[in-house]
N, C-alpha and C positions, 0 to 999 in steps of 0.2 A: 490267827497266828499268835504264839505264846509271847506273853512280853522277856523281853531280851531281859539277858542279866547283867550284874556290873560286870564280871567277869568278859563278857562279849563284847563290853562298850567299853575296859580296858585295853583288852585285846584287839581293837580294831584303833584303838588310839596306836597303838606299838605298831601294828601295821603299817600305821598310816606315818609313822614314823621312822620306820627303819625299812619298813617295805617287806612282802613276803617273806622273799627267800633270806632277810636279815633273821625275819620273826623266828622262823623253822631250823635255822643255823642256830642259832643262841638255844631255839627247843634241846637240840642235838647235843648241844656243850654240856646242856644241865643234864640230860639224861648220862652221859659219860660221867661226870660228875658226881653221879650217882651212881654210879656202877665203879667210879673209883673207890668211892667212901666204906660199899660194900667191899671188897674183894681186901682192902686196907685194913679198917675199923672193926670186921665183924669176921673176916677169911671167909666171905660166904660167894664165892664163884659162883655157885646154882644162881643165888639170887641176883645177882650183877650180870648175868646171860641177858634176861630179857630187856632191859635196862640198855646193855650197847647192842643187841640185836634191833632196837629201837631209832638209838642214834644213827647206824648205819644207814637203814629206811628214811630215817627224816634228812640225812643227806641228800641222799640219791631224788625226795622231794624237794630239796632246795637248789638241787641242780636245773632240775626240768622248770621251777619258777623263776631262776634266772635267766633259763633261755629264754624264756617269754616275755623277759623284763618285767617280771613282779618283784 
């Protein structure tokens, strides 16, 4: 098994702190976030698609982890 990174053992501290569906929610903000900054800062729509097509997705996985109570 490969050794974990810090990145893994940050992100599993946030978990363990706000819980799943907190982590994938806050994912979701920043990806909006980022697809504001584009479509604002640079008028690039193309590029800000995938960015809230993403947010979207990581809702609808934050939904199904709160039903499970993660």
């Amino acid at each position: 098994m490969a050794e974990r990174s810090d990145l893994e053992d940050v992100l599993e501290s946030i978990v363990d702190q706000t819980g799943l569906a907190g982590t994938i929610e806050a994912l979701a903000t920043v990806c909006v976030a980022k697809a504001e900054h584009l479509k604002s800062n640079w008028q690039d729509a193309v590029a800000a698609r995938p960015w809230t097509r993403i947010a979207f997705r990581l809702d609808s996985v934050a939904a199904v982890a709160k039903r499970e109570g993660l």
